[in-house]
C-alpha positions as CSV (number, residue, x, y, z in Angstrom):
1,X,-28.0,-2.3,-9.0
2,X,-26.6,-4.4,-6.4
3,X,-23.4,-7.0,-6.6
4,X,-24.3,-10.7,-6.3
5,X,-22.1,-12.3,-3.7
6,X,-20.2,-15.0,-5.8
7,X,-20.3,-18.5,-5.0
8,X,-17.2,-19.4,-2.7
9,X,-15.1,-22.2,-3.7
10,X,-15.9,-25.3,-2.7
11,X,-13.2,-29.1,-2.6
12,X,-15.5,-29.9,-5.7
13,X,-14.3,-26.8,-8.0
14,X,-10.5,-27.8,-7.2
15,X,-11.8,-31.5,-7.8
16,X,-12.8,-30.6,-11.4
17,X,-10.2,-28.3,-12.1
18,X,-7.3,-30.8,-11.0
19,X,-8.9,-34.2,-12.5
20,X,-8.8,-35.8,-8.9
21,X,-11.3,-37.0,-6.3
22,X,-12.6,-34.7,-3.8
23,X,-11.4,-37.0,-1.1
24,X,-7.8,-36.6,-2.9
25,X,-8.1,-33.0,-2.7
26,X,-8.8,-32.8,0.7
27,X,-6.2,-35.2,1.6
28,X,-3.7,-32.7,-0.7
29,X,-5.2,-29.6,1.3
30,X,-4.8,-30.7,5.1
31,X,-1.6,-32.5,4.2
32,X,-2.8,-35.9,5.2
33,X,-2.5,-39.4,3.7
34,X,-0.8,-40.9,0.8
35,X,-0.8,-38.9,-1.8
36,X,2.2,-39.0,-5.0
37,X,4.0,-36.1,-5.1
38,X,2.5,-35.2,-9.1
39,X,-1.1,-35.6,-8.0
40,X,-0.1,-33.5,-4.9
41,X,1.4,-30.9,-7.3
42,X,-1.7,-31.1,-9.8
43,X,-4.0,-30.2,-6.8
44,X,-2.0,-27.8,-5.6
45,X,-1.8,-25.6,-8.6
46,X,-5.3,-25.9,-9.5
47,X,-5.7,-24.7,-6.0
48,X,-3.9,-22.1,-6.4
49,X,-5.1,-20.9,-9.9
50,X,-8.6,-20.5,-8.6
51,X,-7.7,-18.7,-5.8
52,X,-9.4,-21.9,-3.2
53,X,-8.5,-21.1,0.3
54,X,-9.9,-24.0,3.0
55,X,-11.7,-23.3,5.6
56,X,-10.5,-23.8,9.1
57,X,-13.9,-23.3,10.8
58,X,-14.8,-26.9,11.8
59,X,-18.3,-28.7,12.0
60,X,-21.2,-26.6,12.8
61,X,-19.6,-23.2,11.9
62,X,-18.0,-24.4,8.4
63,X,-20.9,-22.2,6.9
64,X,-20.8,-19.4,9.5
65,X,-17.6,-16.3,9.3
66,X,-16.2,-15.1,12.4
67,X,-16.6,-11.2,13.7
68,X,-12.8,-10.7,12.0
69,X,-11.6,-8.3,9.6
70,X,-8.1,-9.1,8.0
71,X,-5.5,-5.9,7.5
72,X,-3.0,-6.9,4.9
73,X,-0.2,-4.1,5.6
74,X,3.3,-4.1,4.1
75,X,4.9,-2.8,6.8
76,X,5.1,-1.7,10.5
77,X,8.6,-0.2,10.5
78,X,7.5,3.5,9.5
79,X,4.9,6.1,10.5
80,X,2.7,5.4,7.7
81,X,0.7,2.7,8.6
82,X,-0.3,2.8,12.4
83,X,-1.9,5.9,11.5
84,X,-3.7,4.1,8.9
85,X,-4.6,1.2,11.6
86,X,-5.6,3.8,14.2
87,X,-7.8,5.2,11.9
88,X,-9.7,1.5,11.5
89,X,-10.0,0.7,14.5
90,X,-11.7,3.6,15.2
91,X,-14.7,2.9,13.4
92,X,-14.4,-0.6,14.1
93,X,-14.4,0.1,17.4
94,X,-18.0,0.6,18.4
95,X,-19.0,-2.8,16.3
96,X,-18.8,-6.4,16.8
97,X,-15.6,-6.5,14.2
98,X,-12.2,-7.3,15.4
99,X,-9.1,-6.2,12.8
100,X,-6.2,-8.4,12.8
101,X,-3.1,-7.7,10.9
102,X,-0.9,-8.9,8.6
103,X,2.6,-7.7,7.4
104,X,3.9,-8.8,4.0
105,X,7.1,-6.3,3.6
106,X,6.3,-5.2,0.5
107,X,6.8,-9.0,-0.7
108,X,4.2,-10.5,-3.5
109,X,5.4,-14.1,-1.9
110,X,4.7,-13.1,1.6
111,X,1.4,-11.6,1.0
112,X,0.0,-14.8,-0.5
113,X,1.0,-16.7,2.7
114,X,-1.0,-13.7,5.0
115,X,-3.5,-13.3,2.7
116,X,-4.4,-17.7,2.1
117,X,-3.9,-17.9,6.1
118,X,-5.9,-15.2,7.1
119,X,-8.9,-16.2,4.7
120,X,-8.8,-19.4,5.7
121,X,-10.1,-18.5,8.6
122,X,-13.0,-17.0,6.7
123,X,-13.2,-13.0,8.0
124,X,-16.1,-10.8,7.3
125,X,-13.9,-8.6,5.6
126,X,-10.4,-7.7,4.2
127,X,-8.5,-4.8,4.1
128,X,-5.2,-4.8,1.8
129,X,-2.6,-2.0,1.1
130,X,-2.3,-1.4,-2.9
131,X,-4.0,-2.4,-6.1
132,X,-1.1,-5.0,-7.2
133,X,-1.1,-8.6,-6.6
134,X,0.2,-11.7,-7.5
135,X,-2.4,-13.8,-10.1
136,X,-2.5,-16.2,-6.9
137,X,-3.2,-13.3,-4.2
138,X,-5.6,-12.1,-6.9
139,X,-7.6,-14.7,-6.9
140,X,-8.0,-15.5,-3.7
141,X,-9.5,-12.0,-2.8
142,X,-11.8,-12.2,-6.3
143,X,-12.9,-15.3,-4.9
144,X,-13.5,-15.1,-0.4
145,X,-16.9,-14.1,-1.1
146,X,-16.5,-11.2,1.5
147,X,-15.9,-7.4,1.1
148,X,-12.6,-6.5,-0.3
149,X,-11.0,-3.2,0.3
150,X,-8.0,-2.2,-1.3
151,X,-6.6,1.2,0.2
152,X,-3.9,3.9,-0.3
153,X,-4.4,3.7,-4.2
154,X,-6.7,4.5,-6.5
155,X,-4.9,4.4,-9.8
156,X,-6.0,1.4,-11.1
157,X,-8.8,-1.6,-11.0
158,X,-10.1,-2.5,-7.7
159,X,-11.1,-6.0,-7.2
160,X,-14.0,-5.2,-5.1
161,X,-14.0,-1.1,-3.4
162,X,-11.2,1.2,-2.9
163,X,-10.0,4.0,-0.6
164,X,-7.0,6.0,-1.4
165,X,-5.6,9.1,-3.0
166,X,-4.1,9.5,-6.8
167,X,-0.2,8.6,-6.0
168,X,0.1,10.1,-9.7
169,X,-1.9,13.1,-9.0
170,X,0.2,13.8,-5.9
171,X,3.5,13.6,-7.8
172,X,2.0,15.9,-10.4
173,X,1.1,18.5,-7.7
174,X,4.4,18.5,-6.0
175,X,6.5,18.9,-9.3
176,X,3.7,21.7,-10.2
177,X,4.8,23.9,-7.0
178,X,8.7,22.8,-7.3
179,X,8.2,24.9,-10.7
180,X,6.4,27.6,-9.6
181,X,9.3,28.0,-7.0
182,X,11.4,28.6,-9.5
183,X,13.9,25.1,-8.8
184,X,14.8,23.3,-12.2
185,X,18.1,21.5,-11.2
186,X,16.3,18.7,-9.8
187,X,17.3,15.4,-8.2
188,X,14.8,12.6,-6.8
189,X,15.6,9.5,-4.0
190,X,13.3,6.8,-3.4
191,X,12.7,3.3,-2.6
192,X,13.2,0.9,-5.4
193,X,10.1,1.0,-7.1
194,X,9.4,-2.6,-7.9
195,X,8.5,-2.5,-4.9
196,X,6.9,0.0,-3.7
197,X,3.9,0.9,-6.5
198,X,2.7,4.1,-4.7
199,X,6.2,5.2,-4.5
200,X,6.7,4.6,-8.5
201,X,3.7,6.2,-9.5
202,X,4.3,9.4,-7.7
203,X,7.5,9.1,-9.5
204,X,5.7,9.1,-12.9
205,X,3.5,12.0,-11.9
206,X,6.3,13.9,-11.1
207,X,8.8,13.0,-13.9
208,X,5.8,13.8,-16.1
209,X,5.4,17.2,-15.1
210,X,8.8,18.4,-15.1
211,X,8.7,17.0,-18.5
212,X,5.7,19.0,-19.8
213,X,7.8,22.3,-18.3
214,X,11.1,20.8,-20.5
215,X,12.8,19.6,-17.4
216,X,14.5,16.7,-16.8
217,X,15.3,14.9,-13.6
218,X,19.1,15.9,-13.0
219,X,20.0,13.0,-10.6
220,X,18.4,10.3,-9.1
221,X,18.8,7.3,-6.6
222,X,17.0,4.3,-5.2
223,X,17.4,1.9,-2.4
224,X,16.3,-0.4,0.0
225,X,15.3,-0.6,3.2
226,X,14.2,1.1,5.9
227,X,13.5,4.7,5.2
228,X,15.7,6.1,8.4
229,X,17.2,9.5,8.6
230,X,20.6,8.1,8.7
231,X,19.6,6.8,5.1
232,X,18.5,10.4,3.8
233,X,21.6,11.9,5.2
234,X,24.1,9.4,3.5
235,X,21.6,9.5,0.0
236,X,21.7,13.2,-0.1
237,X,25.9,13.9,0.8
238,X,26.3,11.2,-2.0
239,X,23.8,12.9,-4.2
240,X,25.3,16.5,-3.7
241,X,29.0,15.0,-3.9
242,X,27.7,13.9,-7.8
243,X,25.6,16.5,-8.6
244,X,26.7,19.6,-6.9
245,X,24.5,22.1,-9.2
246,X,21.4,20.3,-7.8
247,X,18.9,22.9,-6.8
248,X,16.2,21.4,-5.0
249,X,15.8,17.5,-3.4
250,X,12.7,15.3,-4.2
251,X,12.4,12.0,-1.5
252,X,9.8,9.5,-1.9
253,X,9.0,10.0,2.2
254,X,9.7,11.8,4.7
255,X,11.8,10.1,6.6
256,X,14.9,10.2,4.4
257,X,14.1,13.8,3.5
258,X,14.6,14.6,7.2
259,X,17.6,13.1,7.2
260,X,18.7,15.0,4.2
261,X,17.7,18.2,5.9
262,X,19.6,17.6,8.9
263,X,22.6,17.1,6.5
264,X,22.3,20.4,4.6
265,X,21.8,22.1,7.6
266,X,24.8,21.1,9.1
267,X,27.4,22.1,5.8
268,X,25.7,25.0,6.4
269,X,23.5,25.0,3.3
270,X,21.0,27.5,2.7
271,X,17.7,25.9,3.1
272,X,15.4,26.5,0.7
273,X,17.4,29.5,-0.8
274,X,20.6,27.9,-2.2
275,X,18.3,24.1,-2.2
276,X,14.9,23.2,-1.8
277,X,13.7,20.1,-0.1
278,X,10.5,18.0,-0.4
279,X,9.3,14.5,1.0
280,X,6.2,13.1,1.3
281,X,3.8,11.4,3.9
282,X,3.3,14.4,6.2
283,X,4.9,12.6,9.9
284,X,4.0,14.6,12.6
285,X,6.9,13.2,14.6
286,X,9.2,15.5,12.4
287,X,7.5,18.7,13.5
288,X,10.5,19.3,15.9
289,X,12.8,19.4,13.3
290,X,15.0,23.0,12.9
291,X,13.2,23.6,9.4
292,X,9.8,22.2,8.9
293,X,10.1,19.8,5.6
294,X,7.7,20.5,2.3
295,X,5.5,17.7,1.9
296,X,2.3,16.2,1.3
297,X,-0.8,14.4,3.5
298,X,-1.4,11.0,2.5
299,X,-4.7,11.1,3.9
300,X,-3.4,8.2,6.0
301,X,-5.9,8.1,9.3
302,X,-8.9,8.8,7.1
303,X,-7.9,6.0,4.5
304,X,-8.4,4.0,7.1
305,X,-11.4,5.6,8.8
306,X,-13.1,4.8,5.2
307,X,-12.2,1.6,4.4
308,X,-13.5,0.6,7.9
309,X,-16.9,2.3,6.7
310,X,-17.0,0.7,4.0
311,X,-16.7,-3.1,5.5
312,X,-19.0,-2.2,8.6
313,X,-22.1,-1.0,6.0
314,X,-21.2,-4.7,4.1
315,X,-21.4,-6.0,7.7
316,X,-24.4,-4.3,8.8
317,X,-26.1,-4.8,5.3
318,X,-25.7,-7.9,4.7
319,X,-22.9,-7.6,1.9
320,X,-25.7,-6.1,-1.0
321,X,-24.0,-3.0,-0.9
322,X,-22.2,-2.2,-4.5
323,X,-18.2,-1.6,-4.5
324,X,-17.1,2.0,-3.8
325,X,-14.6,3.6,-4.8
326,X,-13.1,7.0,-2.6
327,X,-10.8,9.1,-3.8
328,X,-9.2,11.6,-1.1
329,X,-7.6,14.8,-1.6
330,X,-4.1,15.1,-0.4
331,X,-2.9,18.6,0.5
332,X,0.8,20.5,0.1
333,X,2.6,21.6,3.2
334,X,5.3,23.9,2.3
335,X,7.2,23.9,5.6
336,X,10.2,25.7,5.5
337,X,12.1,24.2,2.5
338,X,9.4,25.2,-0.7
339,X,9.8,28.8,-1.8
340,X,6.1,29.5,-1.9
341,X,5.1,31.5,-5.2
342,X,3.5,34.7,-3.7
């Protein structure tokens, strides 16, 4: 059974919901005229609590979309995500559609600026990292009237289709091998979670696991931003210097676990013997490290490969095409720092 489009928003919905007249509302929207600052408030949060974006095509084209696809991304300042751009505009490549991006930095605020700017220029499509939004970022995305694709996740409820791998699936797997190794002195670093979703729900996967095996996590620290090796060196000599029966090193990516590599390898640490390491992401620009690090494949170019897919069939189809929802196997890499249970 196919999806009806829904109706998109028009000023009359934000009209009724706010108790004003249309002309008031516009006047509220485009920042024009005289308008008090309560009746400019009242529009404004109905607005907002429907999820009404305007639309910045003028005259003739006000019913028309243009040949875009918006790429809601929380960040540019790691490996993660060009990959996952490289992979869309692959696909996109050999059609009419055009991605442009967005950056939020991981910030619910931020991402309902991007998000309300970018649809008001009424895409064909949107592609946005994660499955949590703000109620305000959620509307306006259950509302555009366009295909929605949320990628990288898929534990949870998709507004429209999704592309991504388990995050709690993948934690599971990776505490699963740290057992078999042997390691049960364990201690985890990460981003702060309330951030970073993905990040907090490989953390649940993996706490769960060691749980099940009567293991607790030993140590553990969080932090904030960028995930640099200089980070993962200081997180893991800080770490050690607390915990110095830790046997093997969890890190929410790879990037501070090659950092906390480099920093074992020169105390001279015995690597994975005397501690095991882990990260996750799978970089290829670490392959030149001394030791290659145990991690896992996000998926990351194919996540985006999909999600492209899945807006060019809405495209080429017309938008009947019902929500999808892909689930991609990640796969372990046990490098040099995972003993590997013969």
């Amino acid at each position: 059974m196919t999806v009806p489009p829904r109706r998109p928003l028009t000023l009359r919905d934000v009209s009724e919901a706010s108790g004003v007249s249309e002309m008031t509302v516009s006047r509220v929207l485009r920042n024009k005229g005289d308008v008090s600052a309560a009746t400019r408030q009242r529009v404004q949060d109905a607005a907002k609590r429907l999820g009404y974006v305007p639309n910045k095509i003028a005259g003739a084209l006000a019913s028309s979309r243009v040949n875009l696809i918006a790429v809601i991304i929380p960040s540019l300042g790691n490996m993660v995500f060009p990959e996952v751009l490289a992979g869309i505009s692959e696909i996109l490549e050999d059609t009419e559609l055009q991605p442009v991006v967005g950056v939020t930095d991981y910030l619910p605020e931020k991402e309902e600026k991007v998000l309300f700017e970018m649809l008001s220029w009424r895409p064909s499509g949107v592609i946005i990292a994660g499955l949590e939004h703000s109620e305000a970022a959620m509307a306006m995305l259950q509302q555009a009237g366009i295909p929605v694709v949320e990628i990288m996740d898929v534990d949870g409820v998709a507004v429209d289709s999704c592309v991504g791998i388990s995050h709690r699936r993948a934690g599971r797997m990776m505490a699963e091998k740290i057992i078999d190794a042997g390691y049960r002195r364990i201690g985890f670093m990460g981003t702060k979670m309330p951030l970073d979703h993905r990040a907090r729900k490989r953390f649940e996967g993996f706490t769960r696991t060691l749980a099940k095996a009567g293991i607790e996590i030993a140590d553990q620290q969080f932090y904030s931003g960028g995930s640099a090796l200089a980070k993962g060196r200081e997180l893991t000599a800080t770490m050690l210097e607390r915990t110095p029966d830790l046997d093997f090193l969890y890190y929410s990516n790879d990037m501070i676990g090659a950092g906390g590599l480099l920093y074992l390898l020169e105390q001279g640490i015995d690597v994975p013997g005397q501690i095991g390491l882990a990260g996750f992401n799978g970089v290829e620009l670490l392959d030149g490290l001394p030791k290659q690090l145990a991690t896992m494949d996000a998926c990351r170019r194919e996540i985006g490969q999909q999600a492209a897919q899945v807006i060019a069939r809405h495209y080429v189809e017309g938008g009947s095409t019902e929500p999808e929802r892909i689930e991609l196997e990640p796969k372990i890499a046990f490098g040099d720092t995972l003993i590997r249970k013969a």
